[in-house]
C-alpha positions as CSV (number, residue, x, y, z in Angstrom):
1,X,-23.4,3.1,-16.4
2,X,-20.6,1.1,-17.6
3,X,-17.0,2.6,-19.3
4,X,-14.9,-0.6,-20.2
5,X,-11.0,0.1,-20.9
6,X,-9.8,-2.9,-21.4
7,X,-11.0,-5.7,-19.1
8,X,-14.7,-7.1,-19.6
9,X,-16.2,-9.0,-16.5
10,X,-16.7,-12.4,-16.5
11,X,-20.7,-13.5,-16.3
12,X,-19.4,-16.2,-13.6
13,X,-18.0,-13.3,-11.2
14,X,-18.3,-13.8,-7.9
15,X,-21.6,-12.6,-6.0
16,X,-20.7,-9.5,-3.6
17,X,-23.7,-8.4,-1.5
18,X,-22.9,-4.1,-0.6
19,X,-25.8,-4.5,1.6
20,X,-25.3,-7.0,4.0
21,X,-22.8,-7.0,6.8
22,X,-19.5,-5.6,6.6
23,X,-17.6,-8.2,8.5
24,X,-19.4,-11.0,5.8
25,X,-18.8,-8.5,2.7
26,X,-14.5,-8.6,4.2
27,X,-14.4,-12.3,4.1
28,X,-16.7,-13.0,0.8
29,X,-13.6,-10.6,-0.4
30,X,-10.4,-12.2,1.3
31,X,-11.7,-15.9,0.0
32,X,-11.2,-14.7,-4.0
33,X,-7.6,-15.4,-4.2
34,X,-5.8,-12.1,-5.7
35,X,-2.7,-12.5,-5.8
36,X,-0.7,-9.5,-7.4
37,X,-1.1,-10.1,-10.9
38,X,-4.5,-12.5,-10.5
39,X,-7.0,-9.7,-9.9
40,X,-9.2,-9.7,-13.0
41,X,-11.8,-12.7,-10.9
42,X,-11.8,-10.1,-7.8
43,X,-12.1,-6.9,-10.0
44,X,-15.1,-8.3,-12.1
45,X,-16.8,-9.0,-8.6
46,X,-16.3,-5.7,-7.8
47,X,-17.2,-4.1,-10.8
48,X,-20.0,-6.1,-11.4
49,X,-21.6,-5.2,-7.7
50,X,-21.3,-1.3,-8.5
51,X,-22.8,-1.5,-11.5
52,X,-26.2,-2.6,-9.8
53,X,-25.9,1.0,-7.5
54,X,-27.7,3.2,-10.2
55,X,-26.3,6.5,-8.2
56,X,-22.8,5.1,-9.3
57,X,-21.1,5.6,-12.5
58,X,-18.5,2.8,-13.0
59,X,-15.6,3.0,-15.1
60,X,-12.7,0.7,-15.8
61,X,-9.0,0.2,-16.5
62,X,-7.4,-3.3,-16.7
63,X,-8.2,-4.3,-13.7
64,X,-9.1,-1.0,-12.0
65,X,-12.5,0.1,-11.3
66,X,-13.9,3.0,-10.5
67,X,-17.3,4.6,-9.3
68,X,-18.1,8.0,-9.1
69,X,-21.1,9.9,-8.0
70,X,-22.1,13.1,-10.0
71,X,-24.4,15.3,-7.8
72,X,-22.4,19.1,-8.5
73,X,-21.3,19.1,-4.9
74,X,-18.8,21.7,-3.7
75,X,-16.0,19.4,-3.2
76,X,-15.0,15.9,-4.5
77,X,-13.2,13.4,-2.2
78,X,-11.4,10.1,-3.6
79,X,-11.4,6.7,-1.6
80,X,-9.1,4.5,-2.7
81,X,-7.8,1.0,-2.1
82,X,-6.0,-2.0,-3.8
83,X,-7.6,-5.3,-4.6
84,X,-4.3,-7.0,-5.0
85,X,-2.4,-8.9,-1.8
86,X,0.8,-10.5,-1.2
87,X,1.1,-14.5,-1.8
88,X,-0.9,-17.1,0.4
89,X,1.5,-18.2,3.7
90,X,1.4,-21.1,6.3
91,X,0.0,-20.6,9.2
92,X,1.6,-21.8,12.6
93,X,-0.1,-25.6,11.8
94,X,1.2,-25.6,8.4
95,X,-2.1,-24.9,7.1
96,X,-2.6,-21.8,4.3
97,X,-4.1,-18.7,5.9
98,X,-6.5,-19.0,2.9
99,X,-9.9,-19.0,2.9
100,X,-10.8,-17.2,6.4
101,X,-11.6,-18.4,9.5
102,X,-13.3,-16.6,12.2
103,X,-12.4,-16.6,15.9
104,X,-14.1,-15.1,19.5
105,X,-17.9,-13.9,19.3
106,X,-19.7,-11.3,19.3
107,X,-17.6,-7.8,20.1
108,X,-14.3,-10.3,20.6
109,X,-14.7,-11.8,16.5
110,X,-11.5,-11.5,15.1
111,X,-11.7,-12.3,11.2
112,X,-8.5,-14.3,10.1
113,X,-7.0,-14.9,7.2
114,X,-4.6,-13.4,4.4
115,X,-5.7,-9.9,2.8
116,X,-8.1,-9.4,5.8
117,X,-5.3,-6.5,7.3
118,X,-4.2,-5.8,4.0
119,X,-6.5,-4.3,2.9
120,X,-9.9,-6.6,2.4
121,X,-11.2,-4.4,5.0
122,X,-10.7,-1.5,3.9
123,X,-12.0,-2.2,0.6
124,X,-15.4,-3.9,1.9
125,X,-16.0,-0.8,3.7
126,X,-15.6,1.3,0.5
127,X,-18.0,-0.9,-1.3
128,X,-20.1,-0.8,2.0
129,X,-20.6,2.8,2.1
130,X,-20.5,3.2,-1.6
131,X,-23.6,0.8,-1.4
132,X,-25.2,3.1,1.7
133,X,-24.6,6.7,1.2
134,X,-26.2,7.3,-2.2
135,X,-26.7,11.3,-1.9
136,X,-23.8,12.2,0.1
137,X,-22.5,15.9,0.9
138,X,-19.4,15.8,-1.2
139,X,-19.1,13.7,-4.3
140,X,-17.2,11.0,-4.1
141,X,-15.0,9.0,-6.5
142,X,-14.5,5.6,-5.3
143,X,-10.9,4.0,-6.9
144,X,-10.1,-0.1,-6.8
145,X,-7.1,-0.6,-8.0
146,X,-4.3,-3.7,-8.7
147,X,-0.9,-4.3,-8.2
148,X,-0.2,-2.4,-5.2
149,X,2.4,-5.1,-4.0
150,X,4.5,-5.1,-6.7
151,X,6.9,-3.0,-8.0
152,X,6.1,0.7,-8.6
153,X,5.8,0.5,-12.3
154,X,2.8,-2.1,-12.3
155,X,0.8,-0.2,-10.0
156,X,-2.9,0.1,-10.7
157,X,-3.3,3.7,-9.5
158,X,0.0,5.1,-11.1
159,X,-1.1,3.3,-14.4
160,X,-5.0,5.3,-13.9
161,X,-2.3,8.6,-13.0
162,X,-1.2,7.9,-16.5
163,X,-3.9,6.9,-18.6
164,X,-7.0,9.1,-16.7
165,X,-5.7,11.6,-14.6
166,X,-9.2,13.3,-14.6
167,X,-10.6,10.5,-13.0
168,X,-8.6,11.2,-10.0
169,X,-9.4,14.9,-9.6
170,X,-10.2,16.1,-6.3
171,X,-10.3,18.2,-3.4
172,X,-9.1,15.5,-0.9
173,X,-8.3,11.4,-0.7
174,X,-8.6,9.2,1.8
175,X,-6.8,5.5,1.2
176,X,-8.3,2.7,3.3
177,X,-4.9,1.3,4.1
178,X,-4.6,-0.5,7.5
179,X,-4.5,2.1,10.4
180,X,-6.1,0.2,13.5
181,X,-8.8,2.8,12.5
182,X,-7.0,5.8,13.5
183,X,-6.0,8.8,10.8
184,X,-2.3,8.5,9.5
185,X,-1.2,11.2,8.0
186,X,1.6,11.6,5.0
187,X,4.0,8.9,4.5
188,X,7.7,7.8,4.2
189,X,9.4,7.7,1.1
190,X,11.2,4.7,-0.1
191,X,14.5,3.7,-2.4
192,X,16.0,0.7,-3.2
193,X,19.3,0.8,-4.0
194,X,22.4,-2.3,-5.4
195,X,25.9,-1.3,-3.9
196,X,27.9,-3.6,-5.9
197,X,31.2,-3.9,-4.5
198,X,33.9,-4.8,-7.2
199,X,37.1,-7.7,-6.3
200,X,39.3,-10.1,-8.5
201,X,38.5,-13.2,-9.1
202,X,40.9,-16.2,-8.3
203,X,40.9,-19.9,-7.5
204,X,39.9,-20.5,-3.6
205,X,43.3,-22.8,-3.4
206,X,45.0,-19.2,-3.9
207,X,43.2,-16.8,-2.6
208,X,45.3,-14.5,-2.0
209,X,46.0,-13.9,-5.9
210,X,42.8,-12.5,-5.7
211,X,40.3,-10.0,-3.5
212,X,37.3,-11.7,-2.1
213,X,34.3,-8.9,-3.3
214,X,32.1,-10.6,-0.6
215,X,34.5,-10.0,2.2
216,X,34.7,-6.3,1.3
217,X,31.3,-6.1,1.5
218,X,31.1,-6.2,5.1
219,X,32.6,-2.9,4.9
220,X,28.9,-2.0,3.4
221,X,27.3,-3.7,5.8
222,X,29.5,-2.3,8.8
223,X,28.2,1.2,7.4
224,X,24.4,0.2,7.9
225,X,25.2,-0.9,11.0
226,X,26.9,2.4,12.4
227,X,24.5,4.1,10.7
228,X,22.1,6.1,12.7
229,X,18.1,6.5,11.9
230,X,16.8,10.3,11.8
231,X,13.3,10.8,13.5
232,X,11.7,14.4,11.2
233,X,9.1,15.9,12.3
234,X,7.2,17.3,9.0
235,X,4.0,19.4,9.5
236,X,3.5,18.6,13.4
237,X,3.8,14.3,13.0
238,X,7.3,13.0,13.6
239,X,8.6,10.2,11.0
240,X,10.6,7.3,11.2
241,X,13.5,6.6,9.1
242,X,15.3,3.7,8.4
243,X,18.0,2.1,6.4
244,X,18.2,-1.5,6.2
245,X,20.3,-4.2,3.9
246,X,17.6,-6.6,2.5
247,X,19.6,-8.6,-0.1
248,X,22.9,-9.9,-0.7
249,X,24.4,-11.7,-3.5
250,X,27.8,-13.0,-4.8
251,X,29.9,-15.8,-5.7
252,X,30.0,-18.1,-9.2
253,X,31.1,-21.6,-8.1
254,X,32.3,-23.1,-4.9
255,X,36.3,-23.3,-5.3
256,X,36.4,-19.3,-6.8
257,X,37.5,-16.0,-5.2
258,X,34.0,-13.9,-6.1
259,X,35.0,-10.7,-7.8
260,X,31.4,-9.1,-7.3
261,X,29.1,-8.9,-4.2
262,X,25.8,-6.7,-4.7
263,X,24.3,-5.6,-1.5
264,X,20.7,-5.1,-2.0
265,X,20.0,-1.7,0.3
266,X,16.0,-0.1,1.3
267,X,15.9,3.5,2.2
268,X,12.6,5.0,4.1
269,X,12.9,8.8,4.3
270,X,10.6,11.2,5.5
271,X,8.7,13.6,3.6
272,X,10.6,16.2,3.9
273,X,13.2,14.8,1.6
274,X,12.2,14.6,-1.9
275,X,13.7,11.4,-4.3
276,X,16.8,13.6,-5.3
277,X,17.9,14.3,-1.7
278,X,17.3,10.5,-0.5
279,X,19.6,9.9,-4.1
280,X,22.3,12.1,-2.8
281,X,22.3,11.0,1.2
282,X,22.9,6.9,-0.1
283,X,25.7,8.3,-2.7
284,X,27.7,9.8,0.0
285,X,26.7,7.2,2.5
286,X,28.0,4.5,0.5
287,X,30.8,6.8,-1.2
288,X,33.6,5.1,-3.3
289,X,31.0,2.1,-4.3
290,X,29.0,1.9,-7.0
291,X,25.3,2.5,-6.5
292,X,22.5,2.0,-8.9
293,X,18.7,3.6,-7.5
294,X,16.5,0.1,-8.8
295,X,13.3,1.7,-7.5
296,X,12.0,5.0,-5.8
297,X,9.0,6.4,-4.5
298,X,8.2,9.8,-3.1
299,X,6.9,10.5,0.0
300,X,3.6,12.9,0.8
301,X,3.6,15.5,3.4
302,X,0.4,14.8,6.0
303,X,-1.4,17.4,4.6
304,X,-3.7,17.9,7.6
305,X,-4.1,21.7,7.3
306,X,-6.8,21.1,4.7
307,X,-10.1,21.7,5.7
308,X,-11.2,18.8,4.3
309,X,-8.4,16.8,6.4
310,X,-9.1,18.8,9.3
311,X,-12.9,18.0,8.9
312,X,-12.4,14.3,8.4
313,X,-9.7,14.1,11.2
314,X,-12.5,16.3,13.8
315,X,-15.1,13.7,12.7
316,X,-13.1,10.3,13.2
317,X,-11.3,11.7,16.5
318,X,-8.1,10.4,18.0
319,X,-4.6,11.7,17.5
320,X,-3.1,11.2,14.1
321,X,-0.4,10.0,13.4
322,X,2.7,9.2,10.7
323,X,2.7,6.7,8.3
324,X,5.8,5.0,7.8
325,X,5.7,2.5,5.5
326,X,5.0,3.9,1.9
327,X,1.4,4.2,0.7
328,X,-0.1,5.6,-2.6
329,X,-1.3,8.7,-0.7
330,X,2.1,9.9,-2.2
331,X,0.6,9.4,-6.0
332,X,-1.9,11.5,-4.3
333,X,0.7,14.7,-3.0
334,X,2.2,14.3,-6.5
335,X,-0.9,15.5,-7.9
336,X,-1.8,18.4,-5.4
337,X,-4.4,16.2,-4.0
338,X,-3.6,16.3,0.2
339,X,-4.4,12.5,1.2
340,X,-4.5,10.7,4.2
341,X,-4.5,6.8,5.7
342,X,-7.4,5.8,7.1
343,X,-8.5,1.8,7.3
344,X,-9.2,-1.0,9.6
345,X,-6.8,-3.5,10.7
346,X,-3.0,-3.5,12.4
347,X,-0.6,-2.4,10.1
348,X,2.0,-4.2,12.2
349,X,0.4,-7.4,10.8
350,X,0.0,-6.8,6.9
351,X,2.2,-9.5,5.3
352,X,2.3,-11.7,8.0
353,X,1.0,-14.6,7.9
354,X,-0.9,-14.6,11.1
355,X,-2.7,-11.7,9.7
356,X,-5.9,-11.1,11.5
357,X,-8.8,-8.0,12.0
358,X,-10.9,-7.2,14.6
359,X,-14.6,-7.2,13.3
360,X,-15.7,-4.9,15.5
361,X,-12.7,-2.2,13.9
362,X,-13.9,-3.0,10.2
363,X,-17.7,-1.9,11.8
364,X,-16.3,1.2,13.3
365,X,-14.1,2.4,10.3
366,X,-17.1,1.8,8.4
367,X,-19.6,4.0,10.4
368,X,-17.1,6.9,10.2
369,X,-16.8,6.9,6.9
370,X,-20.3,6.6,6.6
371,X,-21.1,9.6,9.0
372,X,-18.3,12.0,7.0
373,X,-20.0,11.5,3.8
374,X,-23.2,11.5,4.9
375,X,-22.4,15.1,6.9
């Protein structure tokens, strides 16, 4: 069953085969370019390989799909993960690191290639299991969504938040971000913040009729620099924070005394902190400058005291862990739904363009998934 809201899929969509191999189902994925913003050839493969799983409804929104099964089970769990990935790079020969390539045989294949960390994986063994566990012991609503690399307000989940929040209720979430196949729970928080520091302007041959705005930034940067990094611990996992300068911008011409410097500042906070406090900390950090919050995201508490957490974490073993990049499990907290990470692949190399996968990870993170839902 098919809901359309929005985007119809093309009749040339790719070909996805949810029964074959895992590994093959990951690269068929990471070789249709999406691109944040180019997801619609990507989505209709997806949606268009769902819609052959009669256990599955399938649902739609832009370029988010959806698949639900309906079987009056106890509890309802959502998998999630985004379709979209960063932009094509250069690999160390100067080639792209798109299509894939495959290195190593057998147990040592490692699947190369951009989107196959982040997070081709993770979404080929969503469609995997989708495609094998058709009766399983808790319903389960499987989310694709676009966008996740962009800003916050073109995200494909927060837009489904607004426009179907029903579609989203459950008891417990697990998004198939990169983990190395281990359970991360929670996540950091992040803000990004402009400290624009203010100067007069003035011609460079007399410079001192004027105050040089990018000189007094360094007094910003010097600031981030002595600054000092908190480590939280929030429900049992310790978190990372970290405050770095990622921008910095001023001047109009080459023979002028700039009289405005913008310093471009990201904030990761743990969970504890909610977007108000991690507001306040940068204003008195950076007091007697002007600062203007561009973007902010919440973080989510790990949540692992849910039996449902607690049952998943039993059944995929290993020590969890913190998350602490930002990941959409906080869209998940925000709605009372506890959430955890839980994907193949190196988070340490999403984005990069050396990005690489085990196959024998995107196998294993399949199989538990399979076994939870299967009970």
């Amino acid at each position: 069953m098919s809901n359309d809201a929005g985007t119809s899929p093309s009749p040339s969509a790719p070909r996805l085969d949810l029964h074959g191999d895992v590994v093959e189902l990951t690269r068929a994925l990471c070789d249709i370019q999406s691109v944040s913003g180019e997801e619609k050839p990507i989505a209709d493969a997806i949606e268009s390989a769902l819609a052959q799983l009669p256990h599955l409804e399938v649902l739609r929104d832009g370029d988010a799909v959806m698949a639900r099964t309906s079987l009056g089970r106890a509890e309802r769990v959502v998998v999630a993960g985004h379709i979209d990935t960063v932009p094509i790079g250069r690999r160390e020969d100067g080639m792209p690191n798109f299509p894939t390539w495959t290195t190593g045989e057998g147990a040592d294949a490692v699947l190369h290639g951009r989107g196959t960390v982040d997070m081709k994986g993770g979404v080929a063994v969503q469609l995997s299991v989708a495609a094998q566990v058709t009766e399983p012991v808790r319903d389960v609503t499987w989310v694709f969504y676009d966008a996740e690399e962009v800003e916050s307000e073109r995200n494909g989940l927060g837009r489904l938040v607004r426009n179907h929040p029903d579609w989203l209720q459950a008891d417990f979430a697990v998004l198939c971000e990169p983990t190395n196949g281990i359970v991360e729970g929670g996540c950091n928080g992040t803000m990004r913040v402009e400290v624009r520091v203010s100067g007069v302007a003035a011609h460079s041959a007399r410079a001192w009729m004027g105050v040089n705005a990018v000189h007094e930034a360094g007094r910003v940067l010097n600031r981030l620099i002595a600054y000092e990094p908190q480590e939280v611990e929030v429900d049992g996992l310790a978190y990372r924070e970290s405050l770095s300068a990622v921008g910095i911008r001023g001047g109009v011409a080459g023979n002028v005394i700039p009289d405005a410097c913008v310093v471009a500042v990201n904030y990761r906070f743990a969970p504890s902190k909610d977007v108000e406090d991690a507001k306040q900390h940068l204003r008195e950090l950076f007091d007697g400058y002007e600062v203007t919050v561009t973007d902010a995201s919440p973080g989510a508490r790990p949540g692992l005291d849910h039996p449902a957490a607690a049952a998943f974490v039993a059944l995929v073993g290993g020590e969890p862990r913190p998350k602490y990049g930002w990941t959409d499990v906080s869209r998940f907290s925000a709605m009372g739904v506890p959430a955890v990470n839980f994907g193949p692949g190196d988070p340490l190399l999403a984005h990069k363009d050396d990005e690489h996968c085990p196959t024998g990870q995107i196998r294993t993170t399949a199989r538990a998934l399979a076994a939870w839902l299967a009970g």
